[in-house]
C-alpha positions as CSV (number, residue, x, y, z in Angstrom):
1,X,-9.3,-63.5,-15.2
2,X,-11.9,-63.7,-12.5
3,X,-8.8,-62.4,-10.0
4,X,-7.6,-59.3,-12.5
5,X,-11.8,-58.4,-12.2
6,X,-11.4,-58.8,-8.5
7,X,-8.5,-56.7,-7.9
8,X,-9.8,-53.6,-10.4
9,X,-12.5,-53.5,-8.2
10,X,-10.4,-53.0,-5.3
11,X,-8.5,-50.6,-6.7
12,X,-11.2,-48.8,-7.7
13,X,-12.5,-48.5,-4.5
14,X,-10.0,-47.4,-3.0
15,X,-9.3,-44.5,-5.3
16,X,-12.7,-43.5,-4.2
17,X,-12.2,-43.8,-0.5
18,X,-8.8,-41.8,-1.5
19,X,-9.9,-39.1,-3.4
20,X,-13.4,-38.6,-0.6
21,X,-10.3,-38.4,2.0
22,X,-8.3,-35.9,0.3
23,X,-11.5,-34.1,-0.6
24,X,-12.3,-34.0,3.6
25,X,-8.6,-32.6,4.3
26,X,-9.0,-30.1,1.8
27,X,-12.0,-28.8,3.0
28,X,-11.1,-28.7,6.2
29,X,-7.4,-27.3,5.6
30,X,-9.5,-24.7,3.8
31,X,-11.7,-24.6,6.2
32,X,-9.0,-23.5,9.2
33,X,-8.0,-20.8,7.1
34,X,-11.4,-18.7,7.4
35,X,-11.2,-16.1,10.0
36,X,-13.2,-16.9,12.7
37,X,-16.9,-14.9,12.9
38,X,-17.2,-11.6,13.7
39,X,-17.7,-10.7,17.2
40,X,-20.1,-7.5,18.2
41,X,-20.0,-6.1,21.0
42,X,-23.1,-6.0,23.4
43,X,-22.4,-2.3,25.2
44,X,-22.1,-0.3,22.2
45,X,-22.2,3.0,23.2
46,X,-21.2,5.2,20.3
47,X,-20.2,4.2,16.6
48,X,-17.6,6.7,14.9
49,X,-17.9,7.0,11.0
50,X,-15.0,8.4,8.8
51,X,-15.7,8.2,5.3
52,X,-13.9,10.8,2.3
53,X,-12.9,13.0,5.3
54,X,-15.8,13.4,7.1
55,X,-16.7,12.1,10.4
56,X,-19.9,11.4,12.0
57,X,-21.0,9.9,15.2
58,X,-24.2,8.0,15.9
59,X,-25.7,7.0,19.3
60,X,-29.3,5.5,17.7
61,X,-29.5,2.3,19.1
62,X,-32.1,1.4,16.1
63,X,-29.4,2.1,13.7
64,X,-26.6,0.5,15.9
65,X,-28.5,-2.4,16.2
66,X,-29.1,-2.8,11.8
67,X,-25.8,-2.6,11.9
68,X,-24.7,-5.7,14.5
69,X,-27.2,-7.2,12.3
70,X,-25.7,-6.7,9.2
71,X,-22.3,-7.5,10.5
72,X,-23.3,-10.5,12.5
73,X,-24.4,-11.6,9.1
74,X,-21.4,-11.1,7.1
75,X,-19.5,-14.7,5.5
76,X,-15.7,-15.1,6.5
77,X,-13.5,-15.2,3.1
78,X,-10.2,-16.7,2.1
79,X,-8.8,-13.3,1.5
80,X,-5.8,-11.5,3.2
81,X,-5.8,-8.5,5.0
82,X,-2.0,-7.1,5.0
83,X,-2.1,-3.7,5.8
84,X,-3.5,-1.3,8.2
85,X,-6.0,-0.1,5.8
86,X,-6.9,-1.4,2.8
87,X,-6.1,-1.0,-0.4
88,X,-9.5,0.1,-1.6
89,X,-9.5,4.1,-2.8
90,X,-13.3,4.5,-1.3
91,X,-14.1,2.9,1.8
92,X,-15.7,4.1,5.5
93,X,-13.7,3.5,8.5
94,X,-15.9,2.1,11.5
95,X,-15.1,2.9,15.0
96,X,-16.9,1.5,17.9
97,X,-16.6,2.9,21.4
98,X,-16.8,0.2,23.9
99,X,-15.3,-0.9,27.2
100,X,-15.5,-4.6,26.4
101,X,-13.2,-4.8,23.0
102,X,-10.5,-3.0,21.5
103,X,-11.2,0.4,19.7
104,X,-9.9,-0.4,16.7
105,X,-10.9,0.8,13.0
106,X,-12.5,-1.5,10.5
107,X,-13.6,-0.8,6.6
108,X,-16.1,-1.7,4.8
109,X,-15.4,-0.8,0.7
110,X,-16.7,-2.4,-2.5
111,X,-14.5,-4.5,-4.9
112,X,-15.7,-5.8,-8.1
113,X,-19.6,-4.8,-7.5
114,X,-18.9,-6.8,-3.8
115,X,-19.2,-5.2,-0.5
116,X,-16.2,-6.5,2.1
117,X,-15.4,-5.4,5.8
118,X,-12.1,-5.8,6.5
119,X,-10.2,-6.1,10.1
120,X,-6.6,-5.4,9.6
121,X,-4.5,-8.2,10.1
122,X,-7.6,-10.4,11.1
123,X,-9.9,-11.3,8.1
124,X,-12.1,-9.9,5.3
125,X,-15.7,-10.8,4.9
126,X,-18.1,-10.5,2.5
127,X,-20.7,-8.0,3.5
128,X,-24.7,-7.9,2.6
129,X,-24.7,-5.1,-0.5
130,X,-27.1,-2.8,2.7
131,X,-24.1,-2.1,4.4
132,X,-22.8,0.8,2.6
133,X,-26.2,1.9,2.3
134,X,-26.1,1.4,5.9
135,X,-23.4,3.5,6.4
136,X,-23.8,6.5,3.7
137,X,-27.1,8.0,5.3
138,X,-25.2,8.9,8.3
139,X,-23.7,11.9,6.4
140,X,-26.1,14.6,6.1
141,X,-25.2,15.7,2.4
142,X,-24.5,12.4,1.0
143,X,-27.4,11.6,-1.3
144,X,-28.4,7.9,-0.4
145,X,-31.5,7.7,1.8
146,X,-34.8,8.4,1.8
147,X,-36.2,11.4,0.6
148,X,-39.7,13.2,0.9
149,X,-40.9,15.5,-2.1
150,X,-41.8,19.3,-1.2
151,X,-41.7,21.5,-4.3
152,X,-40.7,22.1,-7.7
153,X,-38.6,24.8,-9.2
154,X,-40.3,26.1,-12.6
155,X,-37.5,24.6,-15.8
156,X,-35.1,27.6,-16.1
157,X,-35.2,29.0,-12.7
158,X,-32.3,28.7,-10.6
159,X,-32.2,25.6,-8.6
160,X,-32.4,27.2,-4.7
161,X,-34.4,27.0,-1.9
162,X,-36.1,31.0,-2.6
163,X,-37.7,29.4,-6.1
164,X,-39.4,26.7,-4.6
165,X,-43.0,26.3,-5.2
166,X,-45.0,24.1,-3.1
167,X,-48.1,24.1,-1.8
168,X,-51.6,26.1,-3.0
169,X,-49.4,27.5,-5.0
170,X,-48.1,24.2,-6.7
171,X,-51.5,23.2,-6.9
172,X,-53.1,26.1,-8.5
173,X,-50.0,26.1,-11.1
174,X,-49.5,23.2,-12.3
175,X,-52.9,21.7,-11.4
176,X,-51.3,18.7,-9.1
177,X,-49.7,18.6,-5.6
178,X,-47.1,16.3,-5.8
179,X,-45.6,16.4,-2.3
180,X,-44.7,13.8,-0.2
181,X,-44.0,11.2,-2.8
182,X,-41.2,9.2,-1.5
183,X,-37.5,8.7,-3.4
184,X,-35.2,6.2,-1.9
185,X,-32.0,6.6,-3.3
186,X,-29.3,3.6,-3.2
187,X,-25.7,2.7,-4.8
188,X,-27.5,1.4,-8.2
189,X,-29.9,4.7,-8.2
190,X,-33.6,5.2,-7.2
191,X,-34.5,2.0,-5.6
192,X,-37.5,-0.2,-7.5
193,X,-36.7,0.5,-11.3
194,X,-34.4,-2.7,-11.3
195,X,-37.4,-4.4,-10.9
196,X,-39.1,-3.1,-14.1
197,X,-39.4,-5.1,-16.9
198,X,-37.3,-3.7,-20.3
199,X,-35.4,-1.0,-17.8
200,X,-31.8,-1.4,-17.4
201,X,-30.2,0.4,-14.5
202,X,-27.0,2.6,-14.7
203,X,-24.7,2.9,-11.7
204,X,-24.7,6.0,-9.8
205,X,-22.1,8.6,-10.7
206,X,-20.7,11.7,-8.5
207,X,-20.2,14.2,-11.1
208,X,-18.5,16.7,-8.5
209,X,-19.2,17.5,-4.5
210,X,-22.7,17.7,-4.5
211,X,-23.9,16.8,-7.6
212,X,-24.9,13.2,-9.4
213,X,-25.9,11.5,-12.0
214,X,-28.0,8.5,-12.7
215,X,-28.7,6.7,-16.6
216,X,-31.8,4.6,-17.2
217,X,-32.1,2.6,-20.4
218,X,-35.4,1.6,-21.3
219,X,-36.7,-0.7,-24.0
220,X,-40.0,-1.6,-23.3
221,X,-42.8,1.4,-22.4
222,X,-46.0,0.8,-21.4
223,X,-45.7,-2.7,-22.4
224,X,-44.6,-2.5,-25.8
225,X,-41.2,-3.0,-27.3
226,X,-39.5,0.0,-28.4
227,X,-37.9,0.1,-32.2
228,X,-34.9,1.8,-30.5
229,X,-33.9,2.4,-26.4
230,X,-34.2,5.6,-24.8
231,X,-31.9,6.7,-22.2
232,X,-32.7,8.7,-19.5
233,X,-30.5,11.0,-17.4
234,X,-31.5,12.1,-13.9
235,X,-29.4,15.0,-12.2
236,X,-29.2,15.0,-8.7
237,X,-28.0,18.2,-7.0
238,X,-27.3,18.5,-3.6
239,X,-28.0,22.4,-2.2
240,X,-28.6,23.9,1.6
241,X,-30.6,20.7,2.6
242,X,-32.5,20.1,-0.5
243,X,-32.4,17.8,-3.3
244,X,-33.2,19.1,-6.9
245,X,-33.6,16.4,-9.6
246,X,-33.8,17.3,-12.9
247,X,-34.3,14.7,-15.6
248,X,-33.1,14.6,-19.6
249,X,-33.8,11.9,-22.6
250,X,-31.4,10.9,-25.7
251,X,-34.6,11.7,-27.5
252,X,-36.6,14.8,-28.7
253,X,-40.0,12.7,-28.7
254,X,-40.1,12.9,-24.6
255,X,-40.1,16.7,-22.7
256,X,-37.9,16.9,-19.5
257,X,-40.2,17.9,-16.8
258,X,-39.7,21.2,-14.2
259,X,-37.0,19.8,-11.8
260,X,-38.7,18.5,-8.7
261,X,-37.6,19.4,-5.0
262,X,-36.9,16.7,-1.9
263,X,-35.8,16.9,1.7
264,X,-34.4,14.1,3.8
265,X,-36.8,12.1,5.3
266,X,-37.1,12.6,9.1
């Protein structure tokens, strides 16, 4: 009896020390399978951007530099890169010009509300959610950014730059100069309602070339509960430079306001 005690004990310690080693090999099996880190290069002269055909080149070394960081920063996965591209139907091709690497292309698209770069035939990585942010602001009429408020256009005028009113004007008008608020304007919308309590943030939509839309759902206002949600609709519409933003509610107890004007911030 006392021998039957003795070798269950053995045996069950050595299932343990079994399973911790096959635990180890897996790991590291899994382990060797992880493309190795991604490797900047340090003479980065120019970075070449393609995304929805359009091309732009930047030579800031500030925004070179966020983006070494950002890619530096990025977690080697387990998935497979097969193809020369990938198979993503959005993504931005990234180009660097240096005399110390290879010129190759690599991508950086979003899967399932994840940001990856890919290297063809190399490795994909999960990428900080910035990244596309990163990228976007190098197009001039793409609307992520920062923007700076200059104007409003009266509600039923036509949304162009020859019916903005800013200035003395604005001010003797509507009573209040409301330039140079700031708007920064992200993949999930204007940035800092997420944080909000009772407001639930849309995605944001392009609508066509130059125009977007953006869905907030609020349930609690001024720090009550609402008896039923109100969505609100913001327009953004890009035009010669400017942004017009025009906002709408589900509701007929809440007044859109005259559509306000922004330019990029320098």
């Amino acid at each position: 009896m006392i021998m039957n005690k003795h070798r269950k004990r053995i045996l069950i310690i050595l299932s343990i020390i079994i399973v911790a080693i096959a635990a180890v090999f897996v790991k590291n099996y899994n382990d060797s399978k992880l493309p190795a880190p991604i490797v900047v290069p340090t003479d980065i002269e120019l970075v070449k951007i393609e995304h929805d055909h359009a091309e732009e080149n930047c030579f800031d070394k500030e925004w070179i530099s966020g983006l070494e960081g950002l890619l530096k920063d990025a977690k080697p996965t387990h998935r497979q890169s097969v193809n020369d591209s990938p198979y993503a139907d959005d993504y931005y091709a990234v180009t660097f010009e240096s005399e110390t690497m290879d010129n190759d292309p690599f991508y950086v698209y979003e899967d399932d509300k994840k940001t990856y770069i890919e290297f063809p035939y190399e490795g994909i990585y999960l990428a900080d959610d910035r990244m596309i942010d990163h990228l976007a602001v190098m197009f001039p009429d793409h609307l992520f950014g920062k923007w700076v408020c200059c104007g409003i256009v009266e509600e039923g005028n036509e949304l162009s730059e020859e019916n903005i009113i800013s200035g003395e004007q604005l001010e003797e008008q509507f009573g209040a100069d409301v330039t140079g608020s700031e708007m920064v304007i992200g993949k999930y919308g204007i940035e800092g309602y997420s944080d909000v309590p009772g407001t639930e943030c849309g995605k944001l939509k392009k609508t066509s070339d130059n125009e977007y839309e953006w869905q907030l759902r609020i349930s609690i206002l001024d720090g009550e509960n609402l008896d039923e949600p109100i969505t609100e609709t913001y327009h953004f519409i890009l035009n010669n430079g400017y942004m017009f933003v025009t906002t709408e509610f589900d509701s007929n107890n809440y007044d859109t306001s005259n559509p306000l004007v922004y330019k990029r911030a320098e």
